[in-house]
C-alpha beads as a LAMMPS data file, in Angstrom:
LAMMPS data file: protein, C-alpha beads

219 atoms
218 bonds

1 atom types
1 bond types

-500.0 500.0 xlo xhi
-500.0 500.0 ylo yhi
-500.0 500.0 zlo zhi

Masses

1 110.0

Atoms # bond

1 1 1 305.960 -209.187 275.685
2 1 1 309.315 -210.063 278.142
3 1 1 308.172 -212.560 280.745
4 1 1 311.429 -212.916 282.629
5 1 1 313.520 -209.934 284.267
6 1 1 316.738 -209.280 285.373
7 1 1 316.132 -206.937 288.318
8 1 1 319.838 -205.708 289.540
9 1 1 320.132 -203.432 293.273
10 1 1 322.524 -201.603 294.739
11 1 1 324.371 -204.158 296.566
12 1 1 326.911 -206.586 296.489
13 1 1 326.746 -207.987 292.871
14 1 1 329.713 -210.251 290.919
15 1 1 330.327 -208.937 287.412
16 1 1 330.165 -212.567 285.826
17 1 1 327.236 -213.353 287.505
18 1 1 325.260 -210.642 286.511
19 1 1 326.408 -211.443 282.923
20 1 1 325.435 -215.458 283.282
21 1 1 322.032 -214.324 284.743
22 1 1 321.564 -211.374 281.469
23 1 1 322.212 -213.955 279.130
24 1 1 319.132 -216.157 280.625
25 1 1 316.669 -213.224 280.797
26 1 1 315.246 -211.372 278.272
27 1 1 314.916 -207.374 280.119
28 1 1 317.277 -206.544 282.912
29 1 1 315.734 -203.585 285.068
30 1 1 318.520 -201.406 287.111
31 1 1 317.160 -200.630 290.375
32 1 1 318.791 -196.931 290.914
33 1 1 322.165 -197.048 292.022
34 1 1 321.656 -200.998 290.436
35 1 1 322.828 -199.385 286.943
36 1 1 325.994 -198.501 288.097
37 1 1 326.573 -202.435 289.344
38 1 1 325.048 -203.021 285.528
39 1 1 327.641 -201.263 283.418
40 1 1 330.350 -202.454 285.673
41 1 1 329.606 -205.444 284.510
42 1 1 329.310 -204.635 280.861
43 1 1 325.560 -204.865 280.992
44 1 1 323.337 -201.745 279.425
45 1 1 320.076 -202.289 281.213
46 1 1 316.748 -202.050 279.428
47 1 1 315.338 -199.253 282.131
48 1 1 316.520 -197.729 284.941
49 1 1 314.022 -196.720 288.112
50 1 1 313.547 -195.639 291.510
51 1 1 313.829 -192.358 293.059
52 1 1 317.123 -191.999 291.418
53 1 1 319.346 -190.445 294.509
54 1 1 321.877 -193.162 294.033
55 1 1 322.414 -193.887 290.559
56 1 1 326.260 -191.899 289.493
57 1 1 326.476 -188.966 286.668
58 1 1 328.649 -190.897 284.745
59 1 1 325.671 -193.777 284.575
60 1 1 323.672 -190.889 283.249
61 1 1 325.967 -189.850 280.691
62 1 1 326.729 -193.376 279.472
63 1 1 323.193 -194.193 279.339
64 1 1 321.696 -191.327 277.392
65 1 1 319.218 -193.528 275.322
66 1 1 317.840 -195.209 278.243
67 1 1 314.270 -194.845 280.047
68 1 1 314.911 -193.768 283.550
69 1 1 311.548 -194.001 285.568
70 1 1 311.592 -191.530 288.016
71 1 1 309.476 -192.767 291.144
72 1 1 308.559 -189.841 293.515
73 1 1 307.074 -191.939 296.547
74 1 1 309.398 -192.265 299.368
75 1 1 307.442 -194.843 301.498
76 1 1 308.477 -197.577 299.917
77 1 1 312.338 -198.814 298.260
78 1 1 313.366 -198.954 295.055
79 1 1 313.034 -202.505 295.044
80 1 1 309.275 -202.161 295.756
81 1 1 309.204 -199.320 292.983
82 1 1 310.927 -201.551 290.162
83 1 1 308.305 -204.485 291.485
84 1 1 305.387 -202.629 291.108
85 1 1 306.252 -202.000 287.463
86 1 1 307.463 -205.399 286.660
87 1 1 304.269 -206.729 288.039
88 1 1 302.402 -203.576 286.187
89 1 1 303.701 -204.532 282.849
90 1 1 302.915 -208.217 282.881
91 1 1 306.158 -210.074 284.153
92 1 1 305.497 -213.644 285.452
93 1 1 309.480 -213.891 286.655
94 1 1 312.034 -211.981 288.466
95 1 1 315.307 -212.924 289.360
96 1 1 317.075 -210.131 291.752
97 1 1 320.862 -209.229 292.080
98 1 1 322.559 -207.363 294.088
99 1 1 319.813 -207.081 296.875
100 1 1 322.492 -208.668 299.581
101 1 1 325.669 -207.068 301.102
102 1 1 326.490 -203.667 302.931
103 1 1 323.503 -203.200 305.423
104 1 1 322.244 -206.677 307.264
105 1 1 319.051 -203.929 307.924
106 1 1 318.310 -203.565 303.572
107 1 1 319.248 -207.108 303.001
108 1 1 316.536 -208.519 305.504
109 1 1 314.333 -205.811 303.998
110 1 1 314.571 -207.066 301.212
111 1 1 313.888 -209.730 301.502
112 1 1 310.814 -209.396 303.350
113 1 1 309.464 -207.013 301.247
114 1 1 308.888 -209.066 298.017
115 1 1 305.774 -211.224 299.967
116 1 1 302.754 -208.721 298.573
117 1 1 304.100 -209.838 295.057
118 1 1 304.577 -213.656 295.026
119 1 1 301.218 -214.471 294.071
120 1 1 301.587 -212.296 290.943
121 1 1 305.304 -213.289 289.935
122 1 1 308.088 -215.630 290.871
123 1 1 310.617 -214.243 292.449
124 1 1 314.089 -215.643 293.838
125 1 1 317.202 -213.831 294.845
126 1 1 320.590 -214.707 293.204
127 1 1 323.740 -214.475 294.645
128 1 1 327.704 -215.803 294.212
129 1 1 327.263 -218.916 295.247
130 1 1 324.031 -218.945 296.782
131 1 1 320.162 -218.269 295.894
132 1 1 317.407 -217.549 298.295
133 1 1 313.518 -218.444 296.953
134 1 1 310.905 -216.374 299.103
135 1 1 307.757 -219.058 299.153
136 1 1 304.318 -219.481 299.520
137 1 1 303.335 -223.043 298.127
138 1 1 306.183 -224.808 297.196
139 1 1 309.149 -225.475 294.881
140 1 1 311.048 -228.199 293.316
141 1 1 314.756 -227.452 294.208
142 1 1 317.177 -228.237 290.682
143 1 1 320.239 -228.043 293.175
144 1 1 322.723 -231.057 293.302
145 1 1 323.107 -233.760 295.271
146 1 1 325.511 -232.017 298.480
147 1 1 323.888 -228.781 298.390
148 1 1 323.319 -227.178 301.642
149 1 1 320.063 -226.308 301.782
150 1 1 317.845 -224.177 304.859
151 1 1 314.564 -223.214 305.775
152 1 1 313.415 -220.058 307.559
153 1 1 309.640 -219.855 308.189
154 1 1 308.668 -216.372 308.610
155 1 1 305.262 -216.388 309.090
156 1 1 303.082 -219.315 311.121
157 1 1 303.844 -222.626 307.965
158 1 1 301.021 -225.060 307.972
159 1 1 302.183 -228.671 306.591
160 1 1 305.466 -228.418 305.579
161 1 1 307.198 -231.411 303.922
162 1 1 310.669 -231.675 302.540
163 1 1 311.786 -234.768 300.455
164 1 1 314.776 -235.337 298.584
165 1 1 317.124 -234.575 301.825
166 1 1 319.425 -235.791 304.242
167 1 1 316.718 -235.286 307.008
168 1 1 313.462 -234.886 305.302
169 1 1 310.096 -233.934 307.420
170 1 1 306.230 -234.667 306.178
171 1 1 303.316 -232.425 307.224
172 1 1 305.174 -230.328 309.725
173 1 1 304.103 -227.143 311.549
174 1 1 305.945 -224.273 312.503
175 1 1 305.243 -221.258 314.162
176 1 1 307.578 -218.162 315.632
177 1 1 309.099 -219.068 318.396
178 1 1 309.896 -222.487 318.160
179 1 1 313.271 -224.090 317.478
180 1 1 314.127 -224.140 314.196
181 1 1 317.105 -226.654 314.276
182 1 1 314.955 -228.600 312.210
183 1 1 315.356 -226.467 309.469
184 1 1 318.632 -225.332 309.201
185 1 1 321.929 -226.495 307.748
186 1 1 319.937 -229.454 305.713
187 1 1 321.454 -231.332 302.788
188 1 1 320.172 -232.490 299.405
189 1 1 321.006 -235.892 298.624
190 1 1 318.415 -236.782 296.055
191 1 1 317.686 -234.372 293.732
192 1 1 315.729 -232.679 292.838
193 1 1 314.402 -232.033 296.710
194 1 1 311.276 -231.209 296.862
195 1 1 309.339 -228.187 299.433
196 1 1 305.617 -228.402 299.644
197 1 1 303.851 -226.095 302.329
198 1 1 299.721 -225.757 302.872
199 1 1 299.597 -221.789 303.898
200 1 1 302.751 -219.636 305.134
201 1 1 305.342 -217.861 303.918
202 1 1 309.265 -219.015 304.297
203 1 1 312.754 -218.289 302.877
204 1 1 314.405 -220.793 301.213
205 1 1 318.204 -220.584 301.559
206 1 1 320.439 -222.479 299.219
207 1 1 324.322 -222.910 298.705
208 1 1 326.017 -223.853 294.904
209 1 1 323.076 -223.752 293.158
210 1 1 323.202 -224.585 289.903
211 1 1 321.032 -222.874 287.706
212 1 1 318.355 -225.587 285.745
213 1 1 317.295 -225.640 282.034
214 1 1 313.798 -225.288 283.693
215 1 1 312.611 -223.888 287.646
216 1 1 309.255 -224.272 289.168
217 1 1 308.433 -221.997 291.783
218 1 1 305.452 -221.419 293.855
219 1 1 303.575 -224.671 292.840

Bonds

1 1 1 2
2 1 2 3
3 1 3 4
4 1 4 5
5 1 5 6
6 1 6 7
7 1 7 8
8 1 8 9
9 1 9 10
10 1 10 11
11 1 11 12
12 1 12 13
13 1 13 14
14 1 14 15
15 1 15 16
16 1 16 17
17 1 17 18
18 1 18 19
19 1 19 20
20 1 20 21
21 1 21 22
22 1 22 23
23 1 23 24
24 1 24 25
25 1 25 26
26 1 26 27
27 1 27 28
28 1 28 29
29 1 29 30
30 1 30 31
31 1 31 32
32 1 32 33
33 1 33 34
34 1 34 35
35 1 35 36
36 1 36 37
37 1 37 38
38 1 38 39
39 1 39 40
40 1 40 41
41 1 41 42
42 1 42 43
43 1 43 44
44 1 44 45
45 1 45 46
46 1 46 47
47 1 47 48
48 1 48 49
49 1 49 50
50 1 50 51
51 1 51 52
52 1 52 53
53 1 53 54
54 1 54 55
55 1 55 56
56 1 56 57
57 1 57 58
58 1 58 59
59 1 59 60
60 1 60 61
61 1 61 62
62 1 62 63
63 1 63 64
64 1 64 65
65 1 65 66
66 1 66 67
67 1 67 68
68 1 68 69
69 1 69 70
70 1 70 71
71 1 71 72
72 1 72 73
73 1 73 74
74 1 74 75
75 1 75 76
76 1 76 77
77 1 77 78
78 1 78 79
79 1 79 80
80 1 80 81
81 1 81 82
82 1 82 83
83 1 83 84
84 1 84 85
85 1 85 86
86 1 86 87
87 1 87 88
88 1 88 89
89 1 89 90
90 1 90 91
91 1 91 92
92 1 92 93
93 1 93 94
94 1 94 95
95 1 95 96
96 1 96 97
97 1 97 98
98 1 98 99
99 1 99 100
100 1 100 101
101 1 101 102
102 1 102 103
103 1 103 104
104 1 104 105
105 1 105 106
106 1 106 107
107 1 107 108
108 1 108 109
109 1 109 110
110 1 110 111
111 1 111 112
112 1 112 113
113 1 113 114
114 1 114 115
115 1 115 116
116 1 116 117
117 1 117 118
118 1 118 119
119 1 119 120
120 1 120 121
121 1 121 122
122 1 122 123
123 1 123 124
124 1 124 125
125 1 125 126
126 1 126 127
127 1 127 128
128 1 128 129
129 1 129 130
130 1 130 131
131 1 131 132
132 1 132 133
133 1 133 134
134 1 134 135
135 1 135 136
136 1 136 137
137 1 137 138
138 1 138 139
139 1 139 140
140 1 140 141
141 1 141 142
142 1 142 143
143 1 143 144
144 1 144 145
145 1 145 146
146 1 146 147
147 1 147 148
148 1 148 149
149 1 149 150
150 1 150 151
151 1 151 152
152 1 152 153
153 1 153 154
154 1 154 155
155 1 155 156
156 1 156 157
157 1 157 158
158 1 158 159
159 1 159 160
160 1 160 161
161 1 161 162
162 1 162 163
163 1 163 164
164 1 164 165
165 1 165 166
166 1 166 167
167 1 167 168
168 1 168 169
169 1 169 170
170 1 170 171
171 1 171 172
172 1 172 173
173 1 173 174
174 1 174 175
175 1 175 176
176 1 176 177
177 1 177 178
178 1 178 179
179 1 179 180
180 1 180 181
181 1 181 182
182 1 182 183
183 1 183 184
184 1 184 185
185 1 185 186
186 1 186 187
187 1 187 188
188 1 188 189
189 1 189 190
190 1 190 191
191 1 191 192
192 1 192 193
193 1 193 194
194 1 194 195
195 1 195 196
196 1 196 197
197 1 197 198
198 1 198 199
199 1 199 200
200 1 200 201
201 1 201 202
202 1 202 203
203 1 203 204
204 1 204 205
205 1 205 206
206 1 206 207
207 1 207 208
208 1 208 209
209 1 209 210
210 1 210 211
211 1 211 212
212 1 212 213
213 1 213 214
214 1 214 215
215 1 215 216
216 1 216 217
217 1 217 218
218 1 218 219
């Protein structure tokens, strides 16, 4: 059974990375209008789902001989509808494309909406340049040394610590509502860096990533 999924929206998306990230994943799942960003990019996904009010005719057409999974409910997105099923049919990693650009109201959505799911998969957020990890526990960061790297506690974070960084912190708290200079614009200078937190949930932002032979997420 696939483990690891290639889970592409209907947002900004770079041809050539969606074609680095296919090679490293072994189902890619087109979120809707997602499969048009797919074959734009050369890529025939494995499934298409969602309600299905955005994906083109011609993406239709040109995948015939593909599952399209019709999903009816309309209180929830299609990124929550292709979730459920990834979760559904056993996947213990997700990497999402195309979830960024166009509306600032859908990207924040976004990425908000993937916390019921992180203690049943891993789950980061890939972009051109950039990747964003939504967290719970922790993570071991595979980014190089001069990587800008930020923090952005959503929830109340019990004992944060951050090694491996230009201005590291041990056993920190943070709740909404207090500055958060602390945690933005940070640096990696010896990698890997290293993010442990005891309960909370945070976003964690970082530029020219590079991806690893091997990621652990959500220690």
């Amino acid at each position: 059974m696939p483990k690891k999924a290639l889970l592409i929206c209907n947002g900004e998306n770079n041809s050539s990375l969606l074609q680095k990230l296919s090679r490293e994943t072994d189902f890619v799942l087109a979120a809707d209008g997602g499969a048009d960003a797919a074959l734009a990019a050369g890529i025939t996904p494995n499934a298409v789902i969602g309600d299905l009010d955005s994906v083109s005719p011609f993406a239709h057409r040109r995948l015939d001989a593909t599952p399209f999974i019709r999903v009816q409910r309309q209180d929830n997105t299609d990124l929550e509808k292709a979730l459920d099923w990834l979760t559904e049919e056993g996947f213990k990693e997700c990497v999402i494309a195309g979830a960024a650009g166009g509306r600032l109201d859908f990207t924040l959505g976004n990425f908000l909406a993937v916390r019921p799911y992180l203690e049943k998969i891993n789950i980061r957020f890939q972009g051109a340049g950039w990747t964003l990890w939504p967290l719970l526990k922790g993570i071991h960061l595979p980014s190089g040394a001069g990587a800008r790297l930020s923090l952005i506690p959503i929830s109340p974070c019990r004992g944060i610590t951050l090694k491996g960084v230009k201005f590291p912190v041990e056993n920190v708290d943070w709740r909404p509502g207090e500055p958060s200079g602390l945690w933005l614009s940070n640096v990696i200078e010896n990698p890997p860096a290293e993010i442990t937190l005891e309960s909370g949930f945070m976003l964690v932002y970082c530029e020219d990533y590079r991806t690893p032979e091997k990621t652990s997420a959500n220690l």
